[in-house]
LODODREN-224703 format. One record per atom (N, C-alpha, C, O): residue number from 1; residue in three letters; chain; atom name; x negated, y negated, z. Coordinates in steps of 0.001 Angstrom, whole numbers, plus 500000, padded with zeros to 6 digits. Each point is the difference from the previous one (the first is absolute). Layout:
BEGIN
NUM, Ala, A, CA, X, Y, Z
...
//
This chain:
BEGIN
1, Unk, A, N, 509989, 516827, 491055
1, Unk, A, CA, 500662, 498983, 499199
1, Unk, A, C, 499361, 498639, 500304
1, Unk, A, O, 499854, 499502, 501116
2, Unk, A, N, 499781, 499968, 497662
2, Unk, A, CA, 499240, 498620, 500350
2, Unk, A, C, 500950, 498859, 500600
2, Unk, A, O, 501064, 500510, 499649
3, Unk, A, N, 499231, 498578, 500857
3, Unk, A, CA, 500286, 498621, 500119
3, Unk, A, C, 500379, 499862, 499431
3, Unk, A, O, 499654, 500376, 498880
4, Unk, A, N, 501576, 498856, 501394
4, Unk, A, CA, 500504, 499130, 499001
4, Unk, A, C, 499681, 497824, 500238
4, Unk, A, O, 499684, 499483, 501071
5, Unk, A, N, 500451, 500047, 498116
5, Unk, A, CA, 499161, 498500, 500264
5, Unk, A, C, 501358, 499298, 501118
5, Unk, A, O, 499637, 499092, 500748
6, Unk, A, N, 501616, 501281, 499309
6, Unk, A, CA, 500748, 499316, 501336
6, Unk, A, C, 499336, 500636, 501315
6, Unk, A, O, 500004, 499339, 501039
7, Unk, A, N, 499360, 502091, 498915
7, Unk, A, CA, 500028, 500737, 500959
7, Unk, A, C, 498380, 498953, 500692
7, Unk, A, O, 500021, 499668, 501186
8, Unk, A, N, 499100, 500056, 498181
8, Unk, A, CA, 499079, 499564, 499831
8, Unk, A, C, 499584, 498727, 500324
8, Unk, A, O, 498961, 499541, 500474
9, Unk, A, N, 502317, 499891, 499082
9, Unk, A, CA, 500104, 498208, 500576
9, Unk, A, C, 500456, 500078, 500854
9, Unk, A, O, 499450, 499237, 500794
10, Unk, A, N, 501679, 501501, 499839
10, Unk, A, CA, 501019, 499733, 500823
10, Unk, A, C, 498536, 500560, 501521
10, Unk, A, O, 500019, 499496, 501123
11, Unk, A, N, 498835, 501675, 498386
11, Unk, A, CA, 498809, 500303, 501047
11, Unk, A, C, 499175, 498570, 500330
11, Unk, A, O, 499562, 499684, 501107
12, Unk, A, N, 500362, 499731, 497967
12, Unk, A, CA, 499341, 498908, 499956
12, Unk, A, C, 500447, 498649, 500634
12, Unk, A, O, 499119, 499277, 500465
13, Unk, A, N, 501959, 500396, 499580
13, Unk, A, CA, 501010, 499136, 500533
13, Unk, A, C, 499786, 500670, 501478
13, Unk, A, O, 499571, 499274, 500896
14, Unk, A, N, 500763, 502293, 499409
14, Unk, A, CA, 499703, 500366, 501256
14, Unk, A, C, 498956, 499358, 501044
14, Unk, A, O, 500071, 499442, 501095
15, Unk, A, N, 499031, 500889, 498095
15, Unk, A, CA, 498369, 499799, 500492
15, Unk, A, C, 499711, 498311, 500118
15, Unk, A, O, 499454, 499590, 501024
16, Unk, A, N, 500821, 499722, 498204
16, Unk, A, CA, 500021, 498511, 500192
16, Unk, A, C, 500607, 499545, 501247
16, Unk, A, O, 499337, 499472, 500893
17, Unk, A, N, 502627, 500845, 499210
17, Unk, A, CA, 500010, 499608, 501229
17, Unk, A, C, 499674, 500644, 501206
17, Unk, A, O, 500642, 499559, 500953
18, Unk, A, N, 498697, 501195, 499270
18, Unk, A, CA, 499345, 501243, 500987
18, Unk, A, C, 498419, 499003, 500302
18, Unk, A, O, 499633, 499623, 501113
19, Unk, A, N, 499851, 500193, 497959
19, Unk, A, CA, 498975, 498808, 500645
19, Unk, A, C, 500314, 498721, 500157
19, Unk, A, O, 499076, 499321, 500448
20, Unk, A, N, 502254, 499933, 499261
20, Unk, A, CA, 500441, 498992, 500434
20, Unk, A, C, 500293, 500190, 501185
20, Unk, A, O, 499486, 499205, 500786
21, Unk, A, N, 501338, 501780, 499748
21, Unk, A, CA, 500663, 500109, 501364
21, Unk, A, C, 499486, 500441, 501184
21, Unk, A, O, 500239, 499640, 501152
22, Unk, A, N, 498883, 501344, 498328
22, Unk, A, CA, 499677, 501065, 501471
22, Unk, A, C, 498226, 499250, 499813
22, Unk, A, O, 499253, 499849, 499033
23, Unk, A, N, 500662, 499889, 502171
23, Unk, A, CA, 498574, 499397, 500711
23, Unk, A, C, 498994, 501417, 499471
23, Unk, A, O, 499360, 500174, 498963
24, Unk, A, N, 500819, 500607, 502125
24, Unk, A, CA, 499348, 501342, 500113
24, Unk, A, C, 499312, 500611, 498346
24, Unk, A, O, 498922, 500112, 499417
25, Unk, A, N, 502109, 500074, 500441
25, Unk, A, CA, 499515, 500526, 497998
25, Unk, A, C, 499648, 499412, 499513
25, Unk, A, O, 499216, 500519, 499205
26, Unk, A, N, 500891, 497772, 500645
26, Unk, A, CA, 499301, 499169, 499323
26, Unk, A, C, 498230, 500170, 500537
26, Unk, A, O, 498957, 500184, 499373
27, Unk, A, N, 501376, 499643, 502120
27, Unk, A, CA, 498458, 500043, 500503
27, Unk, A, C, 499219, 501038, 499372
27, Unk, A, O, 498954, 499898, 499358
28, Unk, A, N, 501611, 500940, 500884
28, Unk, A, CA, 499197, 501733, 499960
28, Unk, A, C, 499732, 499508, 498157
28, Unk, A, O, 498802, 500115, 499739
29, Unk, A, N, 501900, 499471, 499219
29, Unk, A, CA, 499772, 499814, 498601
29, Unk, A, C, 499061, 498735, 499820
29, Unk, A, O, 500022, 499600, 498836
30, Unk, A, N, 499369, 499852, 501791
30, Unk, A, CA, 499607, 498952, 499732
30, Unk, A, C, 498262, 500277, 500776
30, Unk, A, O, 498966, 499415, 499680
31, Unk, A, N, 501202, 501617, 501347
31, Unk, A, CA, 498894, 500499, 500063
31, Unk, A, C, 499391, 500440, 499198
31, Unk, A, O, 499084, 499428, 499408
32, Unk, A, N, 501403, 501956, 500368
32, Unk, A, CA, 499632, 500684, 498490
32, Unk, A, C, 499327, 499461, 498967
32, Unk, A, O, 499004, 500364, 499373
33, Unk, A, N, 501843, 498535, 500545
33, Unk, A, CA, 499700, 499334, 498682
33, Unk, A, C, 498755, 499008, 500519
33, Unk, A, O, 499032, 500214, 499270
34, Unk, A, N, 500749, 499065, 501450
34, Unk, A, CA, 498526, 499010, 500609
34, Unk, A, C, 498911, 501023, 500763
34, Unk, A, O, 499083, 499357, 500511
35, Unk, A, N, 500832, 501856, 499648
35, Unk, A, CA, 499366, 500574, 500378
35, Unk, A, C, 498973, 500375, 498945
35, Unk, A, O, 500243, 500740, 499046
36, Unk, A, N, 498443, 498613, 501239
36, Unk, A, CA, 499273, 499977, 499533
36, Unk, A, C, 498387, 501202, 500212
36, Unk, A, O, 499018, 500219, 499291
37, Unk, A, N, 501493, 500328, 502159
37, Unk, A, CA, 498668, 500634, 499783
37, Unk, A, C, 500133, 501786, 499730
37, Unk, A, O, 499027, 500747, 499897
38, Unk, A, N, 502504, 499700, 500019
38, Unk, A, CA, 500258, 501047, 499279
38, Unk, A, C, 500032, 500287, 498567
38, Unk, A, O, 500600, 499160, 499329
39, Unk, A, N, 498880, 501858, 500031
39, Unk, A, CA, 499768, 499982, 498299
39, Unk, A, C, 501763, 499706, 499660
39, Unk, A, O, 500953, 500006, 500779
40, Unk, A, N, 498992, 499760, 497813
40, Unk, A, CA, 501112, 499509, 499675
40, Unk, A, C, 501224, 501343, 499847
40, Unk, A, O, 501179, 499814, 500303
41, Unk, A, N, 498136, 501927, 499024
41, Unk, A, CA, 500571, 500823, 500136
41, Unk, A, C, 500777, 500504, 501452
41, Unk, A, O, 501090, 500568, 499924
42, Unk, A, N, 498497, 499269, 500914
42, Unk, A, CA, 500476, 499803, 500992
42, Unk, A, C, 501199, 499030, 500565
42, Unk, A, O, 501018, 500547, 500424
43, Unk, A, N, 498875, 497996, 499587
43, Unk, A, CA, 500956, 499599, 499604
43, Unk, A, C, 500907, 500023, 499096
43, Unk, A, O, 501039, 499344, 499931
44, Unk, A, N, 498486, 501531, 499289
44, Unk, A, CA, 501514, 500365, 498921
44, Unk, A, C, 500595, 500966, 500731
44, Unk, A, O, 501188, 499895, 500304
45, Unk, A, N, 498181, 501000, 500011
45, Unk, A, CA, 500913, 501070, 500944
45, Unk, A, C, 500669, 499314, 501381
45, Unk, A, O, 501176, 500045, 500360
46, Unk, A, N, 497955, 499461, 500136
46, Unk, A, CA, 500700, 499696, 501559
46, Unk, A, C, 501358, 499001, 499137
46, Unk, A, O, 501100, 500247, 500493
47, Unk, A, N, 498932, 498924, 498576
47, Unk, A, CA, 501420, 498918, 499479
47, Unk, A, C, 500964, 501402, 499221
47, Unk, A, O, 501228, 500000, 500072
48, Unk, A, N, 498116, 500959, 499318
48, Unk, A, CA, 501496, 500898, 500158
48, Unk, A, C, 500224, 501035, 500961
48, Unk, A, O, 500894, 500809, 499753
49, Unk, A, N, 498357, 499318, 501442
49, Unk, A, CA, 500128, 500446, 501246
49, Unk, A, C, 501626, 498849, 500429
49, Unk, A, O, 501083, 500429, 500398
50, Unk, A, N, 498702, 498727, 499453
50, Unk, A, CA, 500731, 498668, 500741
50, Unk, A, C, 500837, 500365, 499364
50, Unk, A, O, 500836, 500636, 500642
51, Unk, A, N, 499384, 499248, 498200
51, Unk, A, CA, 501645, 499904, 499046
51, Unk, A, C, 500758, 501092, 500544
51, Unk, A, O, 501157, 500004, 500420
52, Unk, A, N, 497897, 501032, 499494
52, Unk, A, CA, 501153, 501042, 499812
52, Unk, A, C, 499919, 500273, 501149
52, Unk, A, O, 500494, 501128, 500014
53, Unk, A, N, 499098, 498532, 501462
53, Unk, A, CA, 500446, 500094, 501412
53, Unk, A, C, 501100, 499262, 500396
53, Unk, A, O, 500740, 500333, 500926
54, Unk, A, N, 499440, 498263, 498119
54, Unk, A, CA, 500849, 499031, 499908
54, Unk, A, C, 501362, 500568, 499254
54, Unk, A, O, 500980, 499259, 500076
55, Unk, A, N, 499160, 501884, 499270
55, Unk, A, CA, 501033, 500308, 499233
55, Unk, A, C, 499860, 499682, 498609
55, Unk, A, O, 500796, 500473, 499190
56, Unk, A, N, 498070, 498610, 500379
56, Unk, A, CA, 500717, 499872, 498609
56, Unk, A, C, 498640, 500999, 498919
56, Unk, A, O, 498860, 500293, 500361
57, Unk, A, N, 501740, 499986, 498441
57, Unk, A, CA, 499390, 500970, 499112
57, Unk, A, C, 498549, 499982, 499742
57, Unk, A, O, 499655, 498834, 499809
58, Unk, A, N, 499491, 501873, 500119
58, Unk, A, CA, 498824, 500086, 499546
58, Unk, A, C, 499625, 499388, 498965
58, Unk, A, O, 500225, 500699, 499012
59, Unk, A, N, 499284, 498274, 500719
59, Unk, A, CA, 499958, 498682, 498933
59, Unk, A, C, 498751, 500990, 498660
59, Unk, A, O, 499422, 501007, 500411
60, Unk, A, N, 500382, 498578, 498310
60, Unk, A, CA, 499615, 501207, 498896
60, Unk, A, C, 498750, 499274, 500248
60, Unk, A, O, 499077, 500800, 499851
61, Unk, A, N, 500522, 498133, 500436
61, Unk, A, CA, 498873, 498804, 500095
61, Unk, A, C, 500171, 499042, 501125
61, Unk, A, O, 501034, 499387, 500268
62, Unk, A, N, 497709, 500552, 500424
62, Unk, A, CA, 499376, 499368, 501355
62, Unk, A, C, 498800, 499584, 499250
62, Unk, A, O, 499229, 500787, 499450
63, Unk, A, N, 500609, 497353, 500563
63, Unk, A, CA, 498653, 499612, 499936
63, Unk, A, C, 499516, 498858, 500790
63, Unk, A, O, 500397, 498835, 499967
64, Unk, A, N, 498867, 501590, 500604
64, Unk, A, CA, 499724, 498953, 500794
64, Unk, A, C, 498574, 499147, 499618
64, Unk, A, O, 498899, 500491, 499752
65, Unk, A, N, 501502, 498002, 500284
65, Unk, A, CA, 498920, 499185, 499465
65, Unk, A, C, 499230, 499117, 501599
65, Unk, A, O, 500636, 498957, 500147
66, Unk, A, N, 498701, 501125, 500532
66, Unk, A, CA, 499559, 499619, 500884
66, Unk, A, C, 497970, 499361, 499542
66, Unk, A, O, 499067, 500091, 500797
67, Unk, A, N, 500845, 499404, 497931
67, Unk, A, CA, 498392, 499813, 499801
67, Unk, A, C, 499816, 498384, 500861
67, Unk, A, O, 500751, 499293, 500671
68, Unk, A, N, 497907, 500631, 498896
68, Unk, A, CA, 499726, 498389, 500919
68, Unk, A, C, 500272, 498780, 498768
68, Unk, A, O, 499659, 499936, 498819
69, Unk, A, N, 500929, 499377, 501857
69, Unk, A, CA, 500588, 498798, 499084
69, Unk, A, C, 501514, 500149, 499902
69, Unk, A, O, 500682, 499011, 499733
70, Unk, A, N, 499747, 501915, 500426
70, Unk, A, CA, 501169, 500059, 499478
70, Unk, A, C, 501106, 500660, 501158
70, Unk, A, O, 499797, 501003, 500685
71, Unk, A, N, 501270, 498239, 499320
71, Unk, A, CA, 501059, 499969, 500914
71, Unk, A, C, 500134, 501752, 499899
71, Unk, A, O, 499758, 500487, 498896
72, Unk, A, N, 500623, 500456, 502249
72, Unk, A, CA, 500292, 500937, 500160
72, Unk, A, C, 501213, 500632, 499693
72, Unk, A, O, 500860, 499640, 500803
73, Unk, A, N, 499599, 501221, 498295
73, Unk, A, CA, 501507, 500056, 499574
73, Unk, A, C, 500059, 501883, 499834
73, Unk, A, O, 499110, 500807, 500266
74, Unk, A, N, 502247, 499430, 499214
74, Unk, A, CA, 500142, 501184, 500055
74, Unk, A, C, 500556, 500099, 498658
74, Unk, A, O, 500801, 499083, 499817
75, Unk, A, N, 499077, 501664, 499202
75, Unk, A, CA, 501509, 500379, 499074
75, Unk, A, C, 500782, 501438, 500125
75, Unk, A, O, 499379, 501057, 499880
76, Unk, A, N, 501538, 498915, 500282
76, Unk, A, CA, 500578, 501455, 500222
76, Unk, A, C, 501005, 500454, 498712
76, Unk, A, O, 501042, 499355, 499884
77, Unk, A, N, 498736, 501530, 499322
77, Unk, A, CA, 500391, 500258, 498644
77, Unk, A, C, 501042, 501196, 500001
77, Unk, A, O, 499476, 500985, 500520
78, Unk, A, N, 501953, 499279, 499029
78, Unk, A, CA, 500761, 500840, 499820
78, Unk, A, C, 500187, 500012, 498865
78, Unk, A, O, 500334, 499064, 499274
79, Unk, A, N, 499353, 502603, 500330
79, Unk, A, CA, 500537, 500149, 498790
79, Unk, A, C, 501213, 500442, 499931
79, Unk, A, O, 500403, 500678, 500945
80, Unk, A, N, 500553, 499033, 497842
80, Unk, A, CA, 501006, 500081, 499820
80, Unk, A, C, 501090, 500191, 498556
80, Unk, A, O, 499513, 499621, 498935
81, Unk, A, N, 502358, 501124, 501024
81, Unk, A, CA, 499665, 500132, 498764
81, Unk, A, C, 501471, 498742, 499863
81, Unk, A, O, 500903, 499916, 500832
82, Unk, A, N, 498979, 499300, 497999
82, Unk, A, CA, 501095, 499140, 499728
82, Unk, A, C, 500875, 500894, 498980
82, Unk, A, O, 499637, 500552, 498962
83, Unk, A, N, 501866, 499412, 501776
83, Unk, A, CA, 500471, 500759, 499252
83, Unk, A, C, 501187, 499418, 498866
83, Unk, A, O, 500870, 500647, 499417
84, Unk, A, N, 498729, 497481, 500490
84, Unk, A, CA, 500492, 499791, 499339
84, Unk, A, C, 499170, 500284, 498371
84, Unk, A, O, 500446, 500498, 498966
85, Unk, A, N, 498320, 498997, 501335
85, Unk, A, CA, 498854, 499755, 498724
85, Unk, A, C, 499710, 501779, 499862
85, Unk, A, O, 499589, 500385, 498905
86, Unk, A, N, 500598, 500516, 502046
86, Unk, A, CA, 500069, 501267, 500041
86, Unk, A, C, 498104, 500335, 499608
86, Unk, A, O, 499519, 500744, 499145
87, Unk, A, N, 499809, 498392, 501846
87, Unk, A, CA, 498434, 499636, 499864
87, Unk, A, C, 499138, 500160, 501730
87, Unk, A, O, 500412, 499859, 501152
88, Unk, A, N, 498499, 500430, 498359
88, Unk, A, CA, 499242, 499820, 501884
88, Unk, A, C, 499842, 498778, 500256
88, Unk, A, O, 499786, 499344, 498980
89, Unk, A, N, 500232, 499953, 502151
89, Unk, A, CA, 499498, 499147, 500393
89, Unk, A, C, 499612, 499785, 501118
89, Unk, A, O, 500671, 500347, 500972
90, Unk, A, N, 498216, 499062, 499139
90, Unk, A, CA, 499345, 499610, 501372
90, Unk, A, C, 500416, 498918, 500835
90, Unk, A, O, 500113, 498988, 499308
91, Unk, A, N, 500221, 500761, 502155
91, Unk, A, CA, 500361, 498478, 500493
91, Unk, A, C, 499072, 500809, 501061
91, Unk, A, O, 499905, 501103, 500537
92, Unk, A, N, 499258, 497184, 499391
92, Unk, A, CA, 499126, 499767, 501314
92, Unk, A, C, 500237, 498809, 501149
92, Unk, A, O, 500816, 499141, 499667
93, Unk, A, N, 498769, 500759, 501214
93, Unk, A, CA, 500496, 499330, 501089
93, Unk, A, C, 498431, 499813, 500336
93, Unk, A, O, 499100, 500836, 500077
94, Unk, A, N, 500901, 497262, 500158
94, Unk, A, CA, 498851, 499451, 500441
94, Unk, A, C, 499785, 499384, 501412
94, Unk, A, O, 500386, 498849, 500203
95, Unk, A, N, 499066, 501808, 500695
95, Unk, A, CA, 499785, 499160, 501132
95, Unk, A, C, 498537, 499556, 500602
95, Unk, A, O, 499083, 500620, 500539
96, Unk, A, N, 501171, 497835, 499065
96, Unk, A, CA, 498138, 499462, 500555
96, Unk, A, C, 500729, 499299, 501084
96, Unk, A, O, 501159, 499593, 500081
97, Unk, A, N, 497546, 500376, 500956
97, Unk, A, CA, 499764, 499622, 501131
97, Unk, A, C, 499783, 498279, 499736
97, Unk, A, O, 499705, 499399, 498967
98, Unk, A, N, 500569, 500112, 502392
98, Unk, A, CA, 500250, 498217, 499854
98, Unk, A, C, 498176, 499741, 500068
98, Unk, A, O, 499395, 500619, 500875
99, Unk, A, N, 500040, 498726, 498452
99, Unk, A, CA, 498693, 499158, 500540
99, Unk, A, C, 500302, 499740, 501537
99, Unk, A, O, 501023, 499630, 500574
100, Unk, A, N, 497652, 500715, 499899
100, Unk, A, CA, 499924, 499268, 501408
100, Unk, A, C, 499459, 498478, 499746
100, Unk, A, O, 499839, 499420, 498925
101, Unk, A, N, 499942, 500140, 502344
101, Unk, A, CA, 499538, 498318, 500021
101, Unk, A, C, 498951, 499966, 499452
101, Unk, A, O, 499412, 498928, 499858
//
C-alpha cells in the first residue's frame, strides 16, 4: 500500500527535527553529503543505509548534488498518494550544507 501525503509529511517533519536535534545524525548526514571522494552511487546508498538505520522509511528518491561551484545539498523524495485529490504525489525534502568561510 502506497503512502499516504500526511503519512509522508508527518516522515518529513520527522527527519527535519532529527537533524535539528541530535549532533550525531546530523554529523554522520552531512558527511555523506560533503564527501567528495566517494562516487555519488555510493553515497546514495550509504544516505539510505542512514535513514532506515535511523527508523525512518526508505525515501522513492536520493539525489545528491555535490559538483564544484556549487554548495553541497541533498534532496530526498517520497512518493505518495493524496487521498483528498485521490492523485500521486511526490514531496521532497531539501538539505544543503552552510558555505564555509
Amino acid at each position: 500500500m502506497a503512502a499516504t501525503a500526511r503519512q509522508v509529511l508527518l516522515q518529513i517533519a520527522r527527519l527535519s527535527t532529527r537533524l535539528a536535534n541530535d549532533v550525531p545524525f546530523r554529523k554522520k548526514f552531512e558527511d555523506i553529503i560533503g564527501d567528495t571522494q566517494a562516487p555519488r552511487s555510493k553515497r546514495v546508498l550509504q544516505m539510505r543505509a542512514l535513514l532506515r538505520s535511523a527508523g525512518f522509511k526508505s525515501p522513492t528518491r536520493v539525489r545528491i548534488f555535490n559538483d564544484l561551484g556549487e554548495t553541497p545539498r541533498v534532496v530526498i523524495s517520497y512518493d505518495a498518494v493524496d487521498l483528498r485529490l485521490k492523485q500521486g504525489i511526490t514531496t521532497s525534502f531539501t538539505f544543503r550544507l552552510n558555505p564555509g568561510p
